[in-house]
N, C-alpha and C positions, 0 to 999 in steps of 0.2 A: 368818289371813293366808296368804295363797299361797305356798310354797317358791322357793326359786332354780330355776330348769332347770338341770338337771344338761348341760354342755357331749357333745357328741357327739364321735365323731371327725368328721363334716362339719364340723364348726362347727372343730376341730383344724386343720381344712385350709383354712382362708380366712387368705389370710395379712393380711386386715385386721385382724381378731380379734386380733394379737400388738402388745404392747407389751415393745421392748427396751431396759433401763436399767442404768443403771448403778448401783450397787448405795448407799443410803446412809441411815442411819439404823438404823429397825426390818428392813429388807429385808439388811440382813448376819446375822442372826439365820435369817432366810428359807435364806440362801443356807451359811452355817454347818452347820445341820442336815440338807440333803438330800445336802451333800458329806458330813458323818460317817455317816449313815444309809446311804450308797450307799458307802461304800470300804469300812466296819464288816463292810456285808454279804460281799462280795468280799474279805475277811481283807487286804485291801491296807493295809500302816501309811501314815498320814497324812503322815506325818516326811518321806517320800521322794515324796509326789506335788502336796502341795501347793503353792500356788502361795506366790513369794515375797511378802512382807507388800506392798510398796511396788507389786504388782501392781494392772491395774486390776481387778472384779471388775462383772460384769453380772449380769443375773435377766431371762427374758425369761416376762410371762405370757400365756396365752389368755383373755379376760376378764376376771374378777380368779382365775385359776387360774395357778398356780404351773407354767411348762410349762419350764422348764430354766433351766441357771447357765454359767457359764465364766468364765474369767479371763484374762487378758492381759500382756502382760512383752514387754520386749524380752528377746530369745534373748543365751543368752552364748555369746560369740564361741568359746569352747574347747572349745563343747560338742559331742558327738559328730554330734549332732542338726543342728548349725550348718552342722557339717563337710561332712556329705550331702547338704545341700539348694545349700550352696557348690558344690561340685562340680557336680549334678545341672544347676542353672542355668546357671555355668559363669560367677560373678562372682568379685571380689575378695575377701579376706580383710576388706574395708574394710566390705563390706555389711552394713546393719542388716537386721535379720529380728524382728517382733511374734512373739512364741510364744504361742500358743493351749493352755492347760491348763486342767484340772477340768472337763473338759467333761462335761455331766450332763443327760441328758433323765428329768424325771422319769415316772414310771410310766405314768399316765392318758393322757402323747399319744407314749409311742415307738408307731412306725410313722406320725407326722402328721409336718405341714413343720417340728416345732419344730426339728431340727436343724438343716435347713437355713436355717430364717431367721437361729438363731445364726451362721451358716459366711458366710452373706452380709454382714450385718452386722459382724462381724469381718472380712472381706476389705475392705468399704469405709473403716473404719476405719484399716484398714495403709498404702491405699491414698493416702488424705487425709492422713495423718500422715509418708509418702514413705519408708515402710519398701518396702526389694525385694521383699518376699515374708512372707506369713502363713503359720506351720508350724507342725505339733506331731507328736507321736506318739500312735498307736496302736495297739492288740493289733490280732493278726491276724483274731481272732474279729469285730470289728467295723470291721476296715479299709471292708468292702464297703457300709458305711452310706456314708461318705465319697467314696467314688470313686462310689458313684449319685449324690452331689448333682453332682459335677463335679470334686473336691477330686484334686491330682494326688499320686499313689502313687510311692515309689521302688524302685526295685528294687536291695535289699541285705542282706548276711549280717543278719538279726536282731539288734535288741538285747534285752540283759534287764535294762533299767533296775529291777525288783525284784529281780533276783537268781535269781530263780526260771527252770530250763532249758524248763518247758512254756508260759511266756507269753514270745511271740514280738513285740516291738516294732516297728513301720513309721514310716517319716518319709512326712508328706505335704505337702504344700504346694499356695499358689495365687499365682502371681507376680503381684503386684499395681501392677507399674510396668509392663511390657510392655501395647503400645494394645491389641496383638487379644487379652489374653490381659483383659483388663480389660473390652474390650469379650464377649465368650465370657461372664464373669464376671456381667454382667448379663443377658444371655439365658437362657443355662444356667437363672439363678434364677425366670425369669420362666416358663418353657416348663416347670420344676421344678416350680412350685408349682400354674400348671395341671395337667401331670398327675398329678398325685395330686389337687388337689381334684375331677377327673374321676371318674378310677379309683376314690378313695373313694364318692362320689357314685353311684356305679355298681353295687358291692359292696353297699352298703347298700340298695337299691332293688330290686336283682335278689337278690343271695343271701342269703335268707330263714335258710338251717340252716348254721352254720359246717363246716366239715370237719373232722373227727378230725385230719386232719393241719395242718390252720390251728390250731386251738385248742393242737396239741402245739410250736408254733411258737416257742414263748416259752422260750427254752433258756439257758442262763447268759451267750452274747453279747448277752441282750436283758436285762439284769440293766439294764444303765447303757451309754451310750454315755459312757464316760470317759477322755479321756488320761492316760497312764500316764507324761508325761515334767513 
């Protein structure tokens, strides 16, 4: 009998190919082990990154291929995280804020749309549910995943929600009640997903021998696209 086809990066990058769920049954098992297996590696304790229990938790796959996880909460109000993105918009102390954690692309499709289908998905989510704005934190190492999809960056003294002086924390957000920032929010995604399934489409067809410097590409930012709040 004939094998499965092994999924491609073209195939990564058709954002038909993705189903985003929510997480329940055998698939918290799923979604259990690629968070310990991915913060394990990254010596990060569970204790301080995890999301709270009463969180919702997703699994989004390409095919039946396991392409990433997240989880969701509303933000607390006291949180430093809360504070910044407060300010940054320039609402009340009254605003609800969705926080985006565990965020985790697994291995086979970092550099495909999986993150940003997650990013989208969770903005419409925040969006429907009439929270101000979707946020979370991340390392500075991998800020720049996020600000490609469209995800807005703050500009502020670092935190180090581990503890640790060399891992540098960001708040980012996507204001998800504002018309044009919402309407932005579905272009962005759509023009998003185009180019990359181009540009991959492109790479594959023309560039035959990877580069020494492509293949050295994969450096400990590309370990995990993971929030650290």
């Amino acid at each position: 009998m004939q094998g499965k086809r092994e999924l491609t990066m073209h195939d990564r990058c058709i954002e038909e190919n993705y189903q985003f769920v929510q997480v329940s049954g055998a698939q918290g098992n799923v979604f259990e082990d690629l968070l310990e297996q991915t913060y394990q590696a990254l010596a990060f304790p569970l204790e301080k990154i995890r999301a709270d229990p009463q969180a919702d938790r997703f699994v989004s796959f390409c095919g039946d291929e396991l392409a990433s996880i997240c989880a969701l909460q509303e933000a607390d109000r006291s949180s430093e995280l809360h504070a910044l993105v407060q300010q940054e918009i320039g609402c009340g102390p009254e605003a609800r804020f969705l926080e985006l954690k565990n965020v985790i692309v697994a291995a086979p499709s970092r550099g495909s749309i999986a993150l940003g289908i997650m990013l989208y998905e969770c903005a419409k989510r925040a969006h429907a549910l009439g929270y101000r704005a979707l946020i979370g934190l991340t390392r500075f190492q991998t800020l720049r995943h996020f600000v490609d999809y469209g995800v807005s960056p703050i500009d502020h003294t670092p935190l180090h929600v581990l503890g640790r002086s060399a891992l540098l924390d960001f708040a980012v957000y996507f204001d998800t009640q504002d018309p044009a920032s919402v309407a932005y929010m579905h272009e962005r995604s759509r023009r998003y997903f185009h180019q990359i399934r181009v540009m991959t489409g492109i790479r594959s067809q023309r560039v035959r021998t990877p580069s020494r410097t492509a293949q050295a590409g994969v450096g400990h930012e590309q370990i995990a696209i993971a929030s650290a709040g």
